[in-house]
C-alpha positions in Angstrom: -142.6 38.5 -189.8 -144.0 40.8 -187.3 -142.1 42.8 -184.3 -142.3 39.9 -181.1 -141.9 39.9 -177.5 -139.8 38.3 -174.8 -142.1 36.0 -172.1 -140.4 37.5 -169.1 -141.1 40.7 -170.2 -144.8 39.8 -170.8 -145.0 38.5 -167.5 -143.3 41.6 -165.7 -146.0 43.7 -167.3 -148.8 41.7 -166.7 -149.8 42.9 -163.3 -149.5 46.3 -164.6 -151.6 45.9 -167.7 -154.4 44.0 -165.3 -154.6 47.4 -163.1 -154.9 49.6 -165.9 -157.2 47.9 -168.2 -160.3 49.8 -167.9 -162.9 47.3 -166.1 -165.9 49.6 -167.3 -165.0 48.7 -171.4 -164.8 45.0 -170.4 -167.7 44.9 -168.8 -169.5 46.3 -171.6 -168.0 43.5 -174.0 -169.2 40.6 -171.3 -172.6 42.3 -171.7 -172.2 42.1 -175.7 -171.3 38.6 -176.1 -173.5 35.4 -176.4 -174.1 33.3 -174.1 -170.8 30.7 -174.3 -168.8 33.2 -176.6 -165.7 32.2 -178.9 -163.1 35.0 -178.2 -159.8 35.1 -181.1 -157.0 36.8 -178.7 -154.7 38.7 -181.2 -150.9 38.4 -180.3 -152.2 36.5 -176.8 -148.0 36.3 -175.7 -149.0 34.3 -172.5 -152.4 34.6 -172.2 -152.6 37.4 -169.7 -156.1 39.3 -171.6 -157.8 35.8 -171.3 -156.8 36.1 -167.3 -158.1 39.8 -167.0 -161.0 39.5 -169.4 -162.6 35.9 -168.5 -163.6 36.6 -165.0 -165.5 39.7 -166.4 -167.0 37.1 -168.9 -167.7 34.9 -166.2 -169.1 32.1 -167.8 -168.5 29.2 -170.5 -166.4 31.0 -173.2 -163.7 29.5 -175.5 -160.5 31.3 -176.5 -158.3 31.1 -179.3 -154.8 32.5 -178.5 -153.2 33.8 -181.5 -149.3 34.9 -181.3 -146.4 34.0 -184.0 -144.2 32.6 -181.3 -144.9 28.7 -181.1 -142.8 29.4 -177.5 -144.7 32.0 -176.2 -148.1 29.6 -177.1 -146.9 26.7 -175.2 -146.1 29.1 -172.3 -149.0 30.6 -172.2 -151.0 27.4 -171.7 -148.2 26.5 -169.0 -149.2 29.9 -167.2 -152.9 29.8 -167.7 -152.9 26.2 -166.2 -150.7 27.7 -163.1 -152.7 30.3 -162.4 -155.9 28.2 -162.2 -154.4 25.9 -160.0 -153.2 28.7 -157.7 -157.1 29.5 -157.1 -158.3 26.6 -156.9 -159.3 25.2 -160.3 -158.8 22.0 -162.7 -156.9 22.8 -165.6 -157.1 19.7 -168.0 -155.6 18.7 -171.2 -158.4 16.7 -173.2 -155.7 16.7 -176.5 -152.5 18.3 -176.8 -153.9 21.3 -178.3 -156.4 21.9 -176.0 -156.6 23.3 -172.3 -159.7 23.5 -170.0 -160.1 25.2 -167.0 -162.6 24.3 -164.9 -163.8 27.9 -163.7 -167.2 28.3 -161.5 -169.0 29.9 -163.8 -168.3 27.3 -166.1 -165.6 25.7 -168.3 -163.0 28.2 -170.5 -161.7 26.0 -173.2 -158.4 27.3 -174.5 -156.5 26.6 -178.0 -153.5 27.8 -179.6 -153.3 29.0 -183.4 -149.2 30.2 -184.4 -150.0 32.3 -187.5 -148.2 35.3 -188.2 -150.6 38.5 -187.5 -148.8 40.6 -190.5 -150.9 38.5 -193.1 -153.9 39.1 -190.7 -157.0 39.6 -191.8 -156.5 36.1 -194.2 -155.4 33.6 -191.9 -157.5 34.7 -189.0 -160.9 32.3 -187.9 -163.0 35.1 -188.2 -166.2 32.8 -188.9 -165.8 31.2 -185.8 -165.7 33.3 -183.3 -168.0 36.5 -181.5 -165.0 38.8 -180.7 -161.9 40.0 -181.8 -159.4 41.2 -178.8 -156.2 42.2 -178.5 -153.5 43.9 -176.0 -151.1 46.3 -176.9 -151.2 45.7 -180.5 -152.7 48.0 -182.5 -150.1 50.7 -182.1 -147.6 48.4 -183.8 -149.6 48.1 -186.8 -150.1 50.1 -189.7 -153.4 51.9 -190.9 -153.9 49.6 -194.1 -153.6 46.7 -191.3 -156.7 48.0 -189.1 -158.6 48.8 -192.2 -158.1 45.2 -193.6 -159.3 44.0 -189.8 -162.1 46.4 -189.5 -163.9 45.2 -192.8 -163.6 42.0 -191.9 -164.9 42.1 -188.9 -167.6 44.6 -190.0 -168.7 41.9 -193.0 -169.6 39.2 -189.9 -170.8 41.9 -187.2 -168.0 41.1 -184.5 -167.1 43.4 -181.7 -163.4 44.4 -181.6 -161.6 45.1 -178.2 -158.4 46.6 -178.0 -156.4 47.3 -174.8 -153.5 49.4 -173.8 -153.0 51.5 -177.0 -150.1 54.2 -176.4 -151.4 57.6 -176.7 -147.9 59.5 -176.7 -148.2 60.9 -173.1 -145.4 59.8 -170.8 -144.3 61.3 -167.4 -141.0 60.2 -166.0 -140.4 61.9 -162.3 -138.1 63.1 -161.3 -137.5 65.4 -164.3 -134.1 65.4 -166.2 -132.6 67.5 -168.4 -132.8 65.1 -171.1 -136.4 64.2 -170.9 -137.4 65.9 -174.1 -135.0 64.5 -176.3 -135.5 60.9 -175.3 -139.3 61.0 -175.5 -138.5 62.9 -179.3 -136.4 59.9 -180.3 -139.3 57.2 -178.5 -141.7 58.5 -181.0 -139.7 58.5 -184.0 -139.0 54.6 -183.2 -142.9 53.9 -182.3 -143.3 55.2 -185.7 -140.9 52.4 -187.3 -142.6 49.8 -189.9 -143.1 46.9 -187.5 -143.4 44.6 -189.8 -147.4 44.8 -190.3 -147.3 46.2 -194.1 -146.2 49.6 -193.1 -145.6 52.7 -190.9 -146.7 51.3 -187.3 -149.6 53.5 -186.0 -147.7 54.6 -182.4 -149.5 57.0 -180.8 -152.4 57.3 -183.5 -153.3 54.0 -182.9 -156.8 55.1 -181.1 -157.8 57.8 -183.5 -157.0 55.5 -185.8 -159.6 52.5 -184.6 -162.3 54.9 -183.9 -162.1 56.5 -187.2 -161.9 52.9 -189.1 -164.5 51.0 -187.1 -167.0 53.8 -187.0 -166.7 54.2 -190.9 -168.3 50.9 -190.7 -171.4 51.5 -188.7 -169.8 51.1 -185.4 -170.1 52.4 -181.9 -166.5 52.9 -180.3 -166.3 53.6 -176.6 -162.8 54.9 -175.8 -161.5 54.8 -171.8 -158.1 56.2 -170.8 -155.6 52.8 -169.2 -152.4 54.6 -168.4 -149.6 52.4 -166.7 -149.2 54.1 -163.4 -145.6 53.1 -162.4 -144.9 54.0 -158.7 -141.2 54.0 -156.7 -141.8 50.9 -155.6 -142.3 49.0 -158.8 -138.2 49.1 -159.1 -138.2 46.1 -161.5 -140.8 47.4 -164.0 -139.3 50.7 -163.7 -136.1 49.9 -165.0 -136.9 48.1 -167.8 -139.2 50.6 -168.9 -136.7 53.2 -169.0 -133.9 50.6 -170.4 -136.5 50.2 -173.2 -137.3 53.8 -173.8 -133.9 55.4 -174.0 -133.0 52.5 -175.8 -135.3 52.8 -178.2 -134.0 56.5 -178.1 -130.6 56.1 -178.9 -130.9 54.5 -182.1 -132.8 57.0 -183.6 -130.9 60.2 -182.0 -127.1 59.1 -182.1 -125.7 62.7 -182.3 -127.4 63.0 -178.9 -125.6 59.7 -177.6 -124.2 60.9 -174.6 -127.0 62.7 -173.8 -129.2 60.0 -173.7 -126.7 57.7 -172.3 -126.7 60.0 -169.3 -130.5 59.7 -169.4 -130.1 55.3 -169.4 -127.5 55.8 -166.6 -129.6 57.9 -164.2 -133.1 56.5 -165.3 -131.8 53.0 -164.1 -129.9 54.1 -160.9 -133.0 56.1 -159.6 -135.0 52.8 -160.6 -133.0 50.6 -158.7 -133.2 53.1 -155.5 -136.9 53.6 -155.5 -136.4 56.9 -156.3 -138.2 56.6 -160.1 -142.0 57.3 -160.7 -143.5 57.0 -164.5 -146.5 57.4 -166.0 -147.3 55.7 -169.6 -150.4 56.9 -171.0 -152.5 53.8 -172.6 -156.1 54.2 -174.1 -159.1 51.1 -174.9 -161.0 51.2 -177.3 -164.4 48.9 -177.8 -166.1 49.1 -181.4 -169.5 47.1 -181.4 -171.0 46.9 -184.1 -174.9 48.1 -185.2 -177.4 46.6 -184.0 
C-alpha cells in the first residue's frame, strides 16, 4: 500500500498549495483540453486540485478523484460540496457515487475511484479521460513508477500535470545551529521507498518527469511553486517543522538531542510568530506532440 495522508493536514495545506501553484502552467492546461474535458486526479486527498484547477478550466469538465483512502474520498466530496455552497452554487448528488456542482460556466461532475496508486499505471481509466493530474505526488514515487505512467499516457496522447514537486530547497528563518543536520536527515527520509515499487524520487522528482515525458515526444513546461510560509501562518508553521525534524530524527539518532533541540525551538518560535519558512516546490506540464 502506498505512503497516505491525514485529512486535517490536507486541509491545513490547502490554502497554501492554492497560492503557490503556478496559475501560468494551469492556464496553459485549460487551453490544452477539449471542450468538456474528463480530468483523472491522482491521490485527489480532498479534492483541493479540482478547487484550484476548475475555475481555470472554467467550463463543463468531469473529474475522477483517485486516492486509496475510501475516508479521505467521502471527505473530499463532503468538502467540495461545502465549498460550492459557500459561493453560491448547487452541489447535487444524482447517485451515491456521483456529485455535481452547478458552476457558471457550467456543470463539474465529480466521482470517486479508491484504487491503490502503487499498482498504477494498471488500474488507472486512462481511456477515459484527457488529463492526468496530480499534487504533491510524484516525489513520493519511484522512477520505474513515472516511467510506467509516462508510456501510458504517451500511447493515448494525454497531457500530464503535476503540482508541488519538492525540489530540495528549504529556508527555515531564523537560522539555528542545527539547520544543516535536520535538512541532511529530511532528505535521507524523502528518499525512503514509499511504497510505489521503489526508492521515492524526493527532490528528483522534476528532473525526473521532464526527462521521462520528453523521451516520449513531449513538451514539458516547468514553473517554480515554492510554499512561502510567513510569521503569521503559526499553525502551518508548526506542523511543518514538527514534520521535518521528525522526519529527521529517525534517520539521524546519534544526533538526537540535537535535533530535539531543533523540534523544541522550531515549535516555540512557531507558536510566537517568530518562524518564517520557505519550501521550494516546482510544476511541471508535459503535453504531448501535436
Amino acid at each position: 500500500m502506498a505512503e497516505e495522508f491525514d485529512g486535517d493536514w490536507l486541509d491545513l495545506r490547502e490554502p497554501y498549495d492554492a497560492a503557490a501553484r503556478n496559475a501560468e502552467l494551469a492556464a496553459m492546461l485549460a487551453a490544452a483540453l477539449p471542450a468538456r474535458p474528463r480530468i483523472l486526479d491522482l491521490g485527489a486527498g480532498t479534492g483541493s486540485l479540482l478547487r484550484w484547477l476548475g475555475h481555470f478550466i472554467g467550463r463543463a469538465q468531469a473529474w475522477t478523484l483517485v486516492d486509496a483512502d475510501a475516508e479521505l474520498a467521502d471527505r473530499a466530496f463532503d468538502t467540495i460540496a461545502e465549498r460550492a455552497d459557500a459561493v453560491g452554487w448547487t452541489a447535487t448528488f444524482p447517485s451515491r457515487r456521483t456529485l455535481l456542482v452547478h458552476a457558471p460556466g457550467g456543470a463539474w461532475r465529480v466521482e470517486g475511484l479508491v484504487a491503490d496508486l502503487a499498482e498504477a499505471p494498471d488500474n488507472l481509466p486512462l481511456d477515459k479521460v484527457d488529463a492526468v493530474v496530480s499534487t504533491a505526488l510524484c516525489d513520493l514515487v519511484s522512477r520505474d513508477w513515472i516511467e510506467q505512467l509516462a508510456a501510458a499516457c504517451a500511447a493515448r496522447r494525454l497531457p500530464f500535470y503535476a503540482a508541488l514537486n519538492v525540489t530540495g530547497r528549504e529556508r527555515f528563518m531564523p537560522p539555528h545551529p542545527a539547520d544543516a543536520l535536520v535538512a541532511r536527515g529530511f532528505r535521507r527520509d524523502q528518499r525512503r521507498d514509499k511504497g510505489f515499487g521503489g526508492v521515492a524520487l524526493g527532490p528528483a522528482a522534476p528532473a525526473a518527469i521532464a526527462e521521462t515525458f520528453a523521451a516520449h515526444g513531449y513538451t514539458v513546461h516547468r514553473a517554480p511553486s515554492d510554499w512561502i510560509v510567513d510569521r503569521r501562518a503559526r499553525l502551518f508553521a508548526r506542523e511543518i517543522a514538527t514534520g521535518h525534524g521528525a522526519a529527521a530524527l529517525a534517520w539521524e539518532r546519534r544526533e538526537a538531542a540535537a535535533i530535539e533541540d531543533w523540534i523544541d525551538t522550531r515549535r516555540a518560535q512557531a507558536v510566537d510568530g517568530m518562524l518564517s519558512i520557505r519550501i521550494g516546490h516546482q510544476d511541471l506540464l508535459a503535453l504531448p506532440p501535436i
